[in-house]
Backbone atoms as SQL, in Angstrom:
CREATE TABLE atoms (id INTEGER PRIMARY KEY, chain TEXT, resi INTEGER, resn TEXT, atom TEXT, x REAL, y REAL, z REAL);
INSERT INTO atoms VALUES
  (1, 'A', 1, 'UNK', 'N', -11.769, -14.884, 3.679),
  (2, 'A', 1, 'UNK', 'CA', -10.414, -14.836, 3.175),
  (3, 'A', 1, 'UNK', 'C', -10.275, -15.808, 2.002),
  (4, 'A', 2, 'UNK', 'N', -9.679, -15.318, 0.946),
  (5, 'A', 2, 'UNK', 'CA', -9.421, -16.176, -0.322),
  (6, 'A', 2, 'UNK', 'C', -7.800, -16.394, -0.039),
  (7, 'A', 3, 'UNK', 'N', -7.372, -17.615, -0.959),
  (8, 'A', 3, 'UNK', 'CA', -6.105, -18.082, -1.139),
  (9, 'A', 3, 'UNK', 'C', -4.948, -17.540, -1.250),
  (10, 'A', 4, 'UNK', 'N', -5.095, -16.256, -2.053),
  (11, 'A', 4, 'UNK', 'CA', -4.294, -15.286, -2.519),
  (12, 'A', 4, 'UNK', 'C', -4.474, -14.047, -0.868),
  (13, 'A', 5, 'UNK', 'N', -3.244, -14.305, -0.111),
  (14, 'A', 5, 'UNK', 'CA', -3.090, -13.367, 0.705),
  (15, 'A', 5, 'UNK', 'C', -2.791, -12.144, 0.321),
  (16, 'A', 6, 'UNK', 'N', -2.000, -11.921, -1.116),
  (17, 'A', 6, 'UNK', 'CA', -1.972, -10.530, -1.145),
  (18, 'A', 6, 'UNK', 'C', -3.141, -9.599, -1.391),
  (19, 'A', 7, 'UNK', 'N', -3.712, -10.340, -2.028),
  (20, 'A', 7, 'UNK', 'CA', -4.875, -9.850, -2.257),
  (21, 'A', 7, 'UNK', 'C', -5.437, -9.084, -1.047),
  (22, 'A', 8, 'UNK', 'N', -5.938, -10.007, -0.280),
  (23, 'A', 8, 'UNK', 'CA', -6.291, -10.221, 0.919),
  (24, 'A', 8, 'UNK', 'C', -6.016, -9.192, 1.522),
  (25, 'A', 9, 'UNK', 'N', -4.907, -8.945, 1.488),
  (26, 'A', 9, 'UNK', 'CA', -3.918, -7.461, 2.291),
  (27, 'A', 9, 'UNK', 'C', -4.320, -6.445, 1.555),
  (28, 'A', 10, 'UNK', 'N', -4.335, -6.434, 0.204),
  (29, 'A', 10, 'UNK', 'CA', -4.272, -4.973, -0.443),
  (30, 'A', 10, 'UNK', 'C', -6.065, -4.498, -0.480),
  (31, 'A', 11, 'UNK', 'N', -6.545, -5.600, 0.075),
  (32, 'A', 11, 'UNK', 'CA', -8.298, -5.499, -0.150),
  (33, 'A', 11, 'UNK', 'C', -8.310, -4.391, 1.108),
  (34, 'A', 12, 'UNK', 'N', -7.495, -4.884, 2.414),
  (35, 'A', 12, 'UNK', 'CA', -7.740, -4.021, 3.616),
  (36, 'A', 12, 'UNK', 'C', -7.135, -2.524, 3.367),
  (37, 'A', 13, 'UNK', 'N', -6.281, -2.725, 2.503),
  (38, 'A', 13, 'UNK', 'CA', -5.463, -0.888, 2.421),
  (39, 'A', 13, 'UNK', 'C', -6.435, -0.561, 1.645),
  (40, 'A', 14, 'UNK', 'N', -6.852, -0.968, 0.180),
  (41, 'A', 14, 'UNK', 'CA', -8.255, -0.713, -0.635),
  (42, 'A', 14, 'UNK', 'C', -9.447, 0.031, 0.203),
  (43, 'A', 15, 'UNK', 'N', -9.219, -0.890, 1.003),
  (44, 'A', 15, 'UNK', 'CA', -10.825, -0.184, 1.603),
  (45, 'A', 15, 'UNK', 'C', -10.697, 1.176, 2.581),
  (46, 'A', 16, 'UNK', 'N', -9.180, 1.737, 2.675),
  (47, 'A', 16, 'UNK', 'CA', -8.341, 2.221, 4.047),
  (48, 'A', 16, 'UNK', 'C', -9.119, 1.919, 4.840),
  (49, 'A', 17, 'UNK', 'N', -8.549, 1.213, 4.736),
  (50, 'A', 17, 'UNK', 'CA', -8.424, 0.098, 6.490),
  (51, 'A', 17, 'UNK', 'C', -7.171, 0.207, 6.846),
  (52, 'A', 18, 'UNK', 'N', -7.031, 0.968, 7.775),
  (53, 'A', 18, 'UNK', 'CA', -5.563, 1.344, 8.432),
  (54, 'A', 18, 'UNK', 'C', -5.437, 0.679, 9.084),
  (55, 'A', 19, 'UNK', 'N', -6.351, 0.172, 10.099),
  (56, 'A', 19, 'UNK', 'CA', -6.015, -0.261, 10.992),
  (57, 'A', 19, 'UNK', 'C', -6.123, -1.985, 10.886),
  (58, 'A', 20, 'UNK', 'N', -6.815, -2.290, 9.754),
  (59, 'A', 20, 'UNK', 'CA', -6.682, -3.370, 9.117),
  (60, 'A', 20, 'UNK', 'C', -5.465, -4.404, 8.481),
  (61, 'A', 21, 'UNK', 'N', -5.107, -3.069, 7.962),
  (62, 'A', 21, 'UNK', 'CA', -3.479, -3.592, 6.977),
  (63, 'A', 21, 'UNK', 'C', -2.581, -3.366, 8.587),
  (64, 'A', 22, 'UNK', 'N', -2.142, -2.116, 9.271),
  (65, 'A', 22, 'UNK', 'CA', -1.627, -2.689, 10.085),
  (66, 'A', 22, 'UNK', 'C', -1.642, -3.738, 11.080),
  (67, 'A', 23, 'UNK', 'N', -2.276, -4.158, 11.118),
  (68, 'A', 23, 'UNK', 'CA', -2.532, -5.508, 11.972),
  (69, 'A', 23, 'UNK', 'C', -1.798, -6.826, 11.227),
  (70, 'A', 24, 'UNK', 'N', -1.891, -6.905, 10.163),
  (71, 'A', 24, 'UNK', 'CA', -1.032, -7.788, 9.389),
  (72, 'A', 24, 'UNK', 'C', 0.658, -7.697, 9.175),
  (73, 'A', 25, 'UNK', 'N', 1.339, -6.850, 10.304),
  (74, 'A', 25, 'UNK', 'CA', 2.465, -6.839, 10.781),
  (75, 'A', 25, 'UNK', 'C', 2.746, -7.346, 11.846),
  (76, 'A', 26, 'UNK', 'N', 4.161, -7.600, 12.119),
  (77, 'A', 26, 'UNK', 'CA', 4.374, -8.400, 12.878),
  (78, 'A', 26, 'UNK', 'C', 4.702, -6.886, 14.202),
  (79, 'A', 27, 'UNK', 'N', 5.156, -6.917, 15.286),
  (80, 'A', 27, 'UNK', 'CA', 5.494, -6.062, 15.957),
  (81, 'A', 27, 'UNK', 'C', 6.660, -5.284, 15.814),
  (82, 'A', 28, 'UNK', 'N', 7.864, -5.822, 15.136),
  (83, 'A', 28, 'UNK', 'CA', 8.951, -5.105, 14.982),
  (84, 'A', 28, 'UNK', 'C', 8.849, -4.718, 13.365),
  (85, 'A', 29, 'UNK', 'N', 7.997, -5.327, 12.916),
  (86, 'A', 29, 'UNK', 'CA', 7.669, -4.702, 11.077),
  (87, 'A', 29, 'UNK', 'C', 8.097, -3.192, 10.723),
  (88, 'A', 30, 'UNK', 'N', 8.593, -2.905, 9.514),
  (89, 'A', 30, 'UNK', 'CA', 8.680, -2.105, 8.784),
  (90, 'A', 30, 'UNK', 'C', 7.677, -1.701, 7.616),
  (91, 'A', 31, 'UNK', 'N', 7.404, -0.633, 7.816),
  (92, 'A', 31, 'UNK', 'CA', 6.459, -0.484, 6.276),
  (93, 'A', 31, 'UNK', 'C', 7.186, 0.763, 5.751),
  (94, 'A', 32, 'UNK', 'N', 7.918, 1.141, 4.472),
  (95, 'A', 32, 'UNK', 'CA', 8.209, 2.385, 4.056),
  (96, 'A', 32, 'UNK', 'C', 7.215, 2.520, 2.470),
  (97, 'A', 33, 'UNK', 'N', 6.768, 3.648, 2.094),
  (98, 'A', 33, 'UNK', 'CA', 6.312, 4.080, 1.410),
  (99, 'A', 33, 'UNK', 'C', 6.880, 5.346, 0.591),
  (100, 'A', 34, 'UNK', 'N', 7.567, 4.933, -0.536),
  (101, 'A', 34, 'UNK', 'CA', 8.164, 6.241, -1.717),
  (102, 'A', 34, 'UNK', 'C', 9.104, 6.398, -0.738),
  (103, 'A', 35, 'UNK', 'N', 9.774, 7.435, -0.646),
  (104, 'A', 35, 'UNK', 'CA', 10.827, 7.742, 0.199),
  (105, 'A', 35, 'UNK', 'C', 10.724, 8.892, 1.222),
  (106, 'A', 36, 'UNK', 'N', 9.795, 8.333, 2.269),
  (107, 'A', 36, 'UNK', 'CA', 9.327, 8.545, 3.440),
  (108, 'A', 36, 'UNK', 'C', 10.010, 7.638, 4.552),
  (109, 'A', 37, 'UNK', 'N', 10.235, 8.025, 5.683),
  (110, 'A', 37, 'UNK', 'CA', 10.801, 6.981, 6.295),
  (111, 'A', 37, 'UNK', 'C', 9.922, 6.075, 6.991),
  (112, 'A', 38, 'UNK', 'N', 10.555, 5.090, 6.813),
  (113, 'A', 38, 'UNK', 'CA', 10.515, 4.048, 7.409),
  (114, 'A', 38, 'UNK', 'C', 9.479, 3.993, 8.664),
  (115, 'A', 39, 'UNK', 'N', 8.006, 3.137, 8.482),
  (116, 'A', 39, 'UNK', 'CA', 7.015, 3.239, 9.857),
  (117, 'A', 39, 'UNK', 'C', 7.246, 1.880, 10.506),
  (118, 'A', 40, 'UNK', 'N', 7.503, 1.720, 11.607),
  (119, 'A', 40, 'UNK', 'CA', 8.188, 0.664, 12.647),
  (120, 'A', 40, 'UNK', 'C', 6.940, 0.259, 13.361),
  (121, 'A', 41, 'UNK', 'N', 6.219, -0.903, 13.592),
  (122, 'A', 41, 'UNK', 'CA', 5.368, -1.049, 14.474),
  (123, 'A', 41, 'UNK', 'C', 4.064, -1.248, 13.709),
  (124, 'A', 42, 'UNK', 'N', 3.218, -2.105, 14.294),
  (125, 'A', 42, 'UNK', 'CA', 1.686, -1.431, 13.806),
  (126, 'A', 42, 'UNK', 'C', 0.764, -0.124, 14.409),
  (127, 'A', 43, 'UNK', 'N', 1.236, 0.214, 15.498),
  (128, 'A', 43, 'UNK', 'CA', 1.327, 1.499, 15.816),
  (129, 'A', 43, 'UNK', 'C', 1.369, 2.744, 15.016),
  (130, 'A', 44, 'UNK', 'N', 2.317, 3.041, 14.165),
  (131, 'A', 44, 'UNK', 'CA', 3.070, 3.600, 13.909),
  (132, 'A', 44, 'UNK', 'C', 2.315, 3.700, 12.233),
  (133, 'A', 45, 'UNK', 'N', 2.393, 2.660, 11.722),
  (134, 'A', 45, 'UNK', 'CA', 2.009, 1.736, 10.666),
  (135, 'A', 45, 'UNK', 'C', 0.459, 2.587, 10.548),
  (136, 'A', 46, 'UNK', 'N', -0.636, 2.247, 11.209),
  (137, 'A', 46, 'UNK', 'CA', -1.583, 2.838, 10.933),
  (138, 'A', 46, 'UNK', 'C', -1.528, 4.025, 11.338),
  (139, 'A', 47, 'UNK', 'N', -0.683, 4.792, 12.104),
  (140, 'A', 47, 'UNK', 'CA', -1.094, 5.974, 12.098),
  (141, 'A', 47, 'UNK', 'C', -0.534, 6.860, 10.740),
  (142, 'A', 48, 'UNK', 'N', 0.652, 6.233, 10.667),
  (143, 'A', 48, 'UNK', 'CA', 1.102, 7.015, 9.262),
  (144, 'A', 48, 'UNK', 'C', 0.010, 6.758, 7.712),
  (145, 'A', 49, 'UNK', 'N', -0.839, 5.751, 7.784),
  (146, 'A', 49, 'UNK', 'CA', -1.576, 5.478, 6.906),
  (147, 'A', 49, 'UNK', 'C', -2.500, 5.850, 7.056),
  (148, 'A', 50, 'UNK', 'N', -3.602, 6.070, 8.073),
  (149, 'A', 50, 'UNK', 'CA', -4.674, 7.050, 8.353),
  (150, 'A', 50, 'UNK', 'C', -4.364, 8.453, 8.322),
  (151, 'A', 51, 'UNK', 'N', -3.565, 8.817, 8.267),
  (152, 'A', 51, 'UNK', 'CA', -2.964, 10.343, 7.799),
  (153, 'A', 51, 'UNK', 'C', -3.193, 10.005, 6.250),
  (154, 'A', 52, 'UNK', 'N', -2.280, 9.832, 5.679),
  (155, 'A', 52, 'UNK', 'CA', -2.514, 9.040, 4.098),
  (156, 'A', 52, 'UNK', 'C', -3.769, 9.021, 3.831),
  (157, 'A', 53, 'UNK', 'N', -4.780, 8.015, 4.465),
  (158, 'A', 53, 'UNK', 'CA', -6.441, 8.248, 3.855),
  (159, 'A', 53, 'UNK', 'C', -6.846, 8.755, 3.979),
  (160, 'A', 54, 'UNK', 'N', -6.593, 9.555, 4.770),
  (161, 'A', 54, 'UNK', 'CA', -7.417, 11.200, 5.101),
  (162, 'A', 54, 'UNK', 'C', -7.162, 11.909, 3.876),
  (163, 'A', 55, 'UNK', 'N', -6.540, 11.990, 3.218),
  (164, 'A', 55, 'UNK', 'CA', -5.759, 12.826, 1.870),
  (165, 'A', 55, 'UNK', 'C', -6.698, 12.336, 0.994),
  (166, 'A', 56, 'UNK', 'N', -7.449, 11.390, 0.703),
  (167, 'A', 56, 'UNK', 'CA', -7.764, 10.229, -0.592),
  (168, 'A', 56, 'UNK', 'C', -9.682, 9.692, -0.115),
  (169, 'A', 57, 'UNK', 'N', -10.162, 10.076, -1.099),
  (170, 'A', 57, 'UNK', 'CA', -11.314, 9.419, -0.667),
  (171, 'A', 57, 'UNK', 'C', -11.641, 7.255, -1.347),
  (172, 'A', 58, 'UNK', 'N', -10.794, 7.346, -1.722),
  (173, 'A', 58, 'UNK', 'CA', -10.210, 6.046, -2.411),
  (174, 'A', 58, 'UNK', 'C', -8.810, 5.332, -3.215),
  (175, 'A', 59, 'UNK', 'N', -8.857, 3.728, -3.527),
  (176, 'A', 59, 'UNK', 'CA', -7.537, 3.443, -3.842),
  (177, 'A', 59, 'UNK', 'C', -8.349, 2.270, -4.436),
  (178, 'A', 60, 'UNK', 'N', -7.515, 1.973, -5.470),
  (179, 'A', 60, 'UNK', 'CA', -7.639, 0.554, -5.857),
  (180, 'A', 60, 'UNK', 'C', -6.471, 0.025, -6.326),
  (181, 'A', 61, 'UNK', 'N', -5.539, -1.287, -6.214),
  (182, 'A', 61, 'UNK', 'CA', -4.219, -1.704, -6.735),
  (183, 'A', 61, 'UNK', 'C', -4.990, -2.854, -7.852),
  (184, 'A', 62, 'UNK', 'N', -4.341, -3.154, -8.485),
  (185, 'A', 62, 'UNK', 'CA', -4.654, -4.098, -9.522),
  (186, 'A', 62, 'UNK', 'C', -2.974, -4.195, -10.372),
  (187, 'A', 63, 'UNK', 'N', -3.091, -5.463, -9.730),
  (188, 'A', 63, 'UNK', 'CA', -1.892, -6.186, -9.931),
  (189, 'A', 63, 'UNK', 'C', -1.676, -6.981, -11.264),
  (190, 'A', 64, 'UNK', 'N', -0.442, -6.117, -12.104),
  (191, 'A', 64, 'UNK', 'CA', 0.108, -6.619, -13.280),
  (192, 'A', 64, 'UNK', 'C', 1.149, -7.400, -13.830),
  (193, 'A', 65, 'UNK', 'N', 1.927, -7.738, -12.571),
  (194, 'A', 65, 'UNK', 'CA', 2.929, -9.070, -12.274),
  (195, 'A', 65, 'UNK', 'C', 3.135, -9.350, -10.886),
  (196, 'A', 66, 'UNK', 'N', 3.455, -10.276, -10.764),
  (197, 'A', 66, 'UNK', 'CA', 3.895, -10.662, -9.066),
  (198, 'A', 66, 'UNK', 'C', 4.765, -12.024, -9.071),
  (199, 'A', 67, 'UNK', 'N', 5.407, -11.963, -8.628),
  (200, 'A', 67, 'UNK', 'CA', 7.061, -12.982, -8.488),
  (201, 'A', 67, 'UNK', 'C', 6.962, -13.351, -6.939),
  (202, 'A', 68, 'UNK', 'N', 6.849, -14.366, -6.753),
  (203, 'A', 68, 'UNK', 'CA', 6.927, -15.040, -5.284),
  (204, 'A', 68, 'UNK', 'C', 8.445, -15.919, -5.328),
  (205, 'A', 69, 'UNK', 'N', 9.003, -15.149, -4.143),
  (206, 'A', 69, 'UNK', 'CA', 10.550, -16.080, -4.068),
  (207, 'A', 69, 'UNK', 'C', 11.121, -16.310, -3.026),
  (208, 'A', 70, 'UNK', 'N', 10.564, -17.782, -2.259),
  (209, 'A', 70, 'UNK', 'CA', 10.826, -18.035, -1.041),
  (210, 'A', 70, 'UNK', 'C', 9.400, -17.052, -0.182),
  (211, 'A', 71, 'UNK', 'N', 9.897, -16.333, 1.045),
  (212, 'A', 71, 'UNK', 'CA', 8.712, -15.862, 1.641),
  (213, 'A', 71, 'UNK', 'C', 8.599, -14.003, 1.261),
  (214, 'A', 72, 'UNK', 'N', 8.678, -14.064, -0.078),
  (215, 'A', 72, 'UNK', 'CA', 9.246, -12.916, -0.319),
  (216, 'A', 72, 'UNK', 'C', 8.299, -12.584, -1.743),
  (217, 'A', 73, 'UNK', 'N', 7.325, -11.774, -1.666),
  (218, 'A', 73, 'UNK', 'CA', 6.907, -11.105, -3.138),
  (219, 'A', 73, 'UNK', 'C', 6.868, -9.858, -3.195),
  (220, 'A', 74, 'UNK', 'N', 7.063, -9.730, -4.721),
  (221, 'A', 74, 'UNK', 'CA', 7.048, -8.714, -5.327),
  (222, 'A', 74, 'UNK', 'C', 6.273, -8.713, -6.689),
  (223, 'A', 75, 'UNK', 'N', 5.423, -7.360, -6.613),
  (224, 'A', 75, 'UNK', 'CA', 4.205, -7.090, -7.058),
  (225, 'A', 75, 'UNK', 'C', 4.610, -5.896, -7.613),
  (226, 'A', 76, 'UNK', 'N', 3.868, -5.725, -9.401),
  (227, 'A', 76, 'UNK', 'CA', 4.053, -4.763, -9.428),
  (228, 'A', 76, 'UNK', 'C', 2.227, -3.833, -9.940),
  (229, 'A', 77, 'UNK', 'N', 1.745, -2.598, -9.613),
  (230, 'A', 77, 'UNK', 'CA', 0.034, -2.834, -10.148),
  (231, 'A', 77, 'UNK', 'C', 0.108, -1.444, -10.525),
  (232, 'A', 78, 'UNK', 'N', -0.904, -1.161, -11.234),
  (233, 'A', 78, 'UNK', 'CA', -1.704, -0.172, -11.416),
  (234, 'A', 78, 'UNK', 'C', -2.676, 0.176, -10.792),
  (235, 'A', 79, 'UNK', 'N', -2.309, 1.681, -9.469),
  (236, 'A', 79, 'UNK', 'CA', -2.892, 2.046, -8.099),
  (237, 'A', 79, 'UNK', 'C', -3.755, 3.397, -8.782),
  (238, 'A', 80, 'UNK', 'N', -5.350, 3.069, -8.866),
  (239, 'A', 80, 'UNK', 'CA', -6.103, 4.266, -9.139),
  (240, 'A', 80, 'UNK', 'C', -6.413, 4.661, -7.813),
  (241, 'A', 81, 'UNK', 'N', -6.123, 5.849, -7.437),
  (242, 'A', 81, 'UNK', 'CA', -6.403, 7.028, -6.543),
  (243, 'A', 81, 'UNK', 'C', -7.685, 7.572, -6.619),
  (244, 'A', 82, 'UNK', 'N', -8.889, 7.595, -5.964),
  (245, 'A', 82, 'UNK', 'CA', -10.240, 8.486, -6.261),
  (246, 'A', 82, 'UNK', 'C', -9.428, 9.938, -5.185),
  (247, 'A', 83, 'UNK', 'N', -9.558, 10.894, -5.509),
  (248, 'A', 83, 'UNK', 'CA', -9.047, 12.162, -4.714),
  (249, 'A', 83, 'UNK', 'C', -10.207, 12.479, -4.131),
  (250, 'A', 84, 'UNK', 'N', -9.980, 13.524, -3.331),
  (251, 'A', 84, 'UNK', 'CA', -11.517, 13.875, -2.513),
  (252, 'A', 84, 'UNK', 'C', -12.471, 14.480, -3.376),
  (253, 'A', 85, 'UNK', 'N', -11.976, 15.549, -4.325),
  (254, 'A', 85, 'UNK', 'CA', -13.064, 15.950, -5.457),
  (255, 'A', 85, 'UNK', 'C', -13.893, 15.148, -6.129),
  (256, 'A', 86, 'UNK', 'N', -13.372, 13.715, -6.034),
  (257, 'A', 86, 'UNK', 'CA', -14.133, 12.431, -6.809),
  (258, 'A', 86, 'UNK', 'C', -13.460, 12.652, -8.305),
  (259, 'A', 87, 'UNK', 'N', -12.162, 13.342, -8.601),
  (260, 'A', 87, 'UNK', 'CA', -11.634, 12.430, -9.771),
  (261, 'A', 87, 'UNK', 'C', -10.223, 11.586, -9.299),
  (262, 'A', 88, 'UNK', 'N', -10.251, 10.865, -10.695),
  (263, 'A', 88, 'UNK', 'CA', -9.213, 9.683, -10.132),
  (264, 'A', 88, 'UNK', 'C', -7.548, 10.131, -10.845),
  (265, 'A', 89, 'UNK', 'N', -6.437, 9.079, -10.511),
  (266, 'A', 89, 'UNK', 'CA', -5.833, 9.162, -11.348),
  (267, 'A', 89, 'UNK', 'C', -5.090, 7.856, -11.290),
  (268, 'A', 90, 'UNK', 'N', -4.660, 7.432, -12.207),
  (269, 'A', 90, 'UNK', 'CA', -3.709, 5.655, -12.131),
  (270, 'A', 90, 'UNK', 'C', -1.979, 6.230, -12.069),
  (271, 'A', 91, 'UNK', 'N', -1.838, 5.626, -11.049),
  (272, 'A', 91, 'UNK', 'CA', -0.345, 5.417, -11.119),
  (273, 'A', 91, 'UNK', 'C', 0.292, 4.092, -11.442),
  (274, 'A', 92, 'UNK', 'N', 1.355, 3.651, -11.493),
  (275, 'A', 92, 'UNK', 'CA', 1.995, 2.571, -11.447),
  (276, 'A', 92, 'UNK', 'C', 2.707, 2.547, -10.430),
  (277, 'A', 93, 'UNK', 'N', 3.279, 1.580, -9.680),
  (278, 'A', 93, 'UNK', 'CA', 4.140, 1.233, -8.684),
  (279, 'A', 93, 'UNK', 'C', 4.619, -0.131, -8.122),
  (280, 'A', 94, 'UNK', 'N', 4.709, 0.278, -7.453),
  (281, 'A', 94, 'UNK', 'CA', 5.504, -1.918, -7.047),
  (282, 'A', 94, 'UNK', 'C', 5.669, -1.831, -5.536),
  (283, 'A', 95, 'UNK', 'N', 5.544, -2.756, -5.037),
  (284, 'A', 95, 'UNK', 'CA', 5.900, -3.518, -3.836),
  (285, 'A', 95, 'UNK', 'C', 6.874, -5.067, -3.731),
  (286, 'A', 96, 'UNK', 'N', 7.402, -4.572, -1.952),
  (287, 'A', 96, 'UNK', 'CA', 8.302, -5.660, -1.958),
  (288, 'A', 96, 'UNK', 'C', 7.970, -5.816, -0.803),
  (289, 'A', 97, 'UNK', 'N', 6.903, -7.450, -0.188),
  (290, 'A', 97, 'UNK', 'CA', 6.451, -7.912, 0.464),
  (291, 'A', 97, 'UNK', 'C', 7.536, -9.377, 1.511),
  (292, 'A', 98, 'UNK', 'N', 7.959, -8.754, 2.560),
  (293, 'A', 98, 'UNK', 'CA', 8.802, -10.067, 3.136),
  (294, 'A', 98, 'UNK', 'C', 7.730, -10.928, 4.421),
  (295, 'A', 99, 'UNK', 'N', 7.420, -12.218, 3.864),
  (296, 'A', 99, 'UNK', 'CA', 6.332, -12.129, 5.134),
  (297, 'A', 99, 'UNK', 'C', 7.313, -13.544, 5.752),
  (298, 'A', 100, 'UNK', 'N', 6.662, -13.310, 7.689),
  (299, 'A', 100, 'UNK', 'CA', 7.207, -14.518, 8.374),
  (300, 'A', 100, 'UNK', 'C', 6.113, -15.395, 8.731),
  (301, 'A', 101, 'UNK', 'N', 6.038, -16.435, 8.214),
  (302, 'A', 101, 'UNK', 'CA', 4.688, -16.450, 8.307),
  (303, 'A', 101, 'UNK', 'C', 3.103, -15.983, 7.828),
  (304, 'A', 102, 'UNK', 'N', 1.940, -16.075, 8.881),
  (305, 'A', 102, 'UNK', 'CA', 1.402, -15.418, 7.834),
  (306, 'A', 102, 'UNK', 'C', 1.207, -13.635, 8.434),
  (307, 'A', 103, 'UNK', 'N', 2.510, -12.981, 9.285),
  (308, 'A', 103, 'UNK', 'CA', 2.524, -11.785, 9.428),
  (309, 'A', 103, 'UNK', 'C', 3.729, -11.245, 8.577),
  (310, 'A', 104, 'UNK', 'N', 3.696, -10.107, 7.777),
  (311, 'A', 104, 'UNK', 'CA', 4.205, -9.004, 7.488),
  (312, 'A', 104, 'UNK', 'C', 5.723, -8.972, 8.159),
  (313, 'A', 105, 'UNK', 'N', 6.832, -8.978, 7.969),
  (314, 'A', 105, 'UNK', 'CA', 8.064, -8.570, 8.485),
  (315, 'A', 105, 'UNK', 'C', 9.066, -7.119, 7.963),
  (316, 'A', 106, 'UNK', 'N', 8.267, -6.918, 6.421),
  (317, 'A', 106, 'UNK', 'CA', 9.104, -6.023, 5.884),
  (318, 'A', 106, 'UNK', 'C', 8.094, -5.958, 5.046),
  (319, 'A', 107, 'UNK', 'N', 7.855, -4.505, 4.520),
  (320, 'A', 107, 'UNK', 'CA', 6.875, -4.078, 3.088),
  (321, 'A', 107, 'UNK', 'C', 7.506, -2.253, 2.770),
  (322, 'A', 108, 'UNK', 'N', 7.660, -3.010, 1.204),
  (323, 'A', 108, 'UNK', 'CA', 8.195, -1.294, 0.494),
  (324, 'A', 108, 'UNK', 'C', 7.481, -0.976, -0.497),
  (325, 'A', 109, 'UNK', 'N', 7.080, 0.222, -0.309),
  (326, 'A', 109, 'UNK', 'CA', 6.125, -0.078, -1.253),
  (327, 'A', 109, 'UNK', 'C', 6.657, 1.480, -2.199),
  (328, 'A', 110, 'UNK', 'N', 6.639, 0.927, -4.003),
  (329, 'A', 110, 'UNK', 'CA', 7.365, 2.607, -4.411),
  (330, 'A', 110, 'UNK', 'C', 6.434, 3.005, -5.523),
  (331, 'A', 111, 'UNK', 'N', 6.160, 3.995, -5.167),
  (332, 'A', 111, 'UNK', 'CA', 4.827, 4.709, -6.126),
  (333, 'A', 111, 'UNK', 'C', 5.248, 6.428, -6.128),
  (334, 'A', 112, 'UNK', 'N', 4.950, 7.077, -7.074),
  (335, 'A', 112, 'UNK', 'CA', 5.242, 8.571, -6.888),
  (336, 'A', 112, 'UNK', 'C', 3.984, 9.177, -6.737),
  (337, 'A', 113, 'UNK', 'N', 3.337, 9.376, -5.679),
  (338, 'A', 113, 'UNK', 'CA', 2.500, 9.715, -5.535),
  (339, 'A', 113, 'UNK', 'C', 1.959, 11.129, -5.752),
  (340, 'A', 114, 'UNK', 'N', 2.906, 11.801, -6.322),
  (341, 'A', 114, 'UNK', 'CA', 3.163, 13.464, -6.642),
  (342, 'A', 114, 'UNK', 'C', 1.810, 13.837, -7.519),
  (343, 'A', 115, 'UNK', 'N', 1.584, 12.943, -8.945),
  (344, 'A', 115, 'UNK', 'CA', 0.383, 13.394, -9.562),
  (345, 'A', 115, 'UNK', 'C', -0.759, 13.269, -8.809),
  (346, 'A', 116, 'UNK', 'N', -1.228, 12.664, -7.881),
  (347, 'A', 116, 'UNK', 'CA', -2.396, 12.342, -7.023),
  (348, 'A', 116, 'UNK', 'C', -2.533, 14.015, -6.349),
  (349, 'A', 117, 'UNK', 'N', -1.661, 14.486, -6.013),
  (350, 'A', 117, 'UNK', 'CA', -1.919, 16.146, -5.233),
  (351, 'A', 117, 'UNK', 'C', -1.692, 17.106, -6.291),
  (352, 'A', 118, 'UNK', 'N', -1.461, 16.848, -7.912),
  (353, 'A', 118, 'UNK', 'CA', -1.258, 17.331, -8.823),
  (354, 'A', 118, 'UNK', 'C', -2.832, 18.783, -8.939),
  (355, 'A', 119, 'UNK', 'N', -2.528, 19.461, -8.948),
  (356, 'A', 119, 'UNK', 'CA', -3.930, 20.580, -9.451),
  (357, 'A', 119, 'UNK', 'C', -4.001, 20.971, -10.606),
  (358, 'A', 120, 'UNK', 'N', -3.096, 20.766, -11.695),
  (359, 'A', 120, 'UNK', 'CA', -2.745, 21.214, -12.939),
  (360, 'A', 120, 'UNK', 'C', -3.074, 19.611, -13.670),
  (361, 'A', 121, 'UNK', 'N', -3.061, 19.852, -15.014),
  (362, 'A', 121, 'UNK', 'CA', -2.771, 18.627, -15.976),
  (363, 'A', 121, 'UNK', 'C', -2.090, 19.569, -16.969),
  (364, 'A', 122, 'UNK', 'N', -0.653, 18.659, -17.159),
  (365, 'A', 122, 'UNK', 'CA', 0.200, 19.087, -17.996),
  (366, 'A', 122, 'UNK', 'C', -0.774, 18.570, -19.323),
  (367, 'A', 123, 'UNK', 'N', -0.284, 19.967, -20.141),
  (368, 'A', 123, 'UNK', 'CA', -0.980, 19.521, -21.902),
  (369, 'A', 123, 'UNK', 'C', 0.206, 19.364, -22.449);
């Protein structure tokens, strides 16, 4: 583990590690993703995210600002997607990280993930 916990965290979703990143919640945690509802639990948490990596044969975030305020960051990165065909595509998106401690209490995370299932490229 390095200094930088977010890191740290986004290394385990990076790798889908579902069951990795959920573990870094607390028990009553929230995780919502784009506007999906709301996953309650680490339960819940990895199962909705191992559904998710099943879709994706990879992810990488690479973080282009991040604001820490109180126990509270927000990140915003550039998320390349490898798809199962083995091409990629970069999105942008952001997260809003509330931690208690060093577990997870709240995470939103907003990305449009629509071009990633895209089959066309607009010319």
């Amino acid at each position: 583990m390095s200094d930088d916990w977010l890191r740290d965290a986004y290394d385990k979703a990076d790798g889908l590690d579902a069951a990795g990143w959920a573990a870094l919640f607390e028990d009553d945690a929230t995780f919502t993703m784009g506007n999906n509802p709301a996953m309650v639990g680490p339960a819940q948490i990895e199962a909705g995210l191992a559904g998710f990596f099943s879709s994706i044969k990879g992810m990488r975030h690479d973080f282009t600002n991040r604001v820490t305020v109180g126990s509270t960051e927000f990140a915003e990165a550039m998320v390349t997607y490898t798809r199962l065909d083995g091409s990629t595509v970069t999105i942008p998106g952001a997260a809003i990280i509330e931690r208690n401690g060093s577990k997870i209490a709240a995470a939103r995370s907003y990305v449009d993930i629509m071009p990633l299932y895209a089959t066309e490229v607009a010319q």
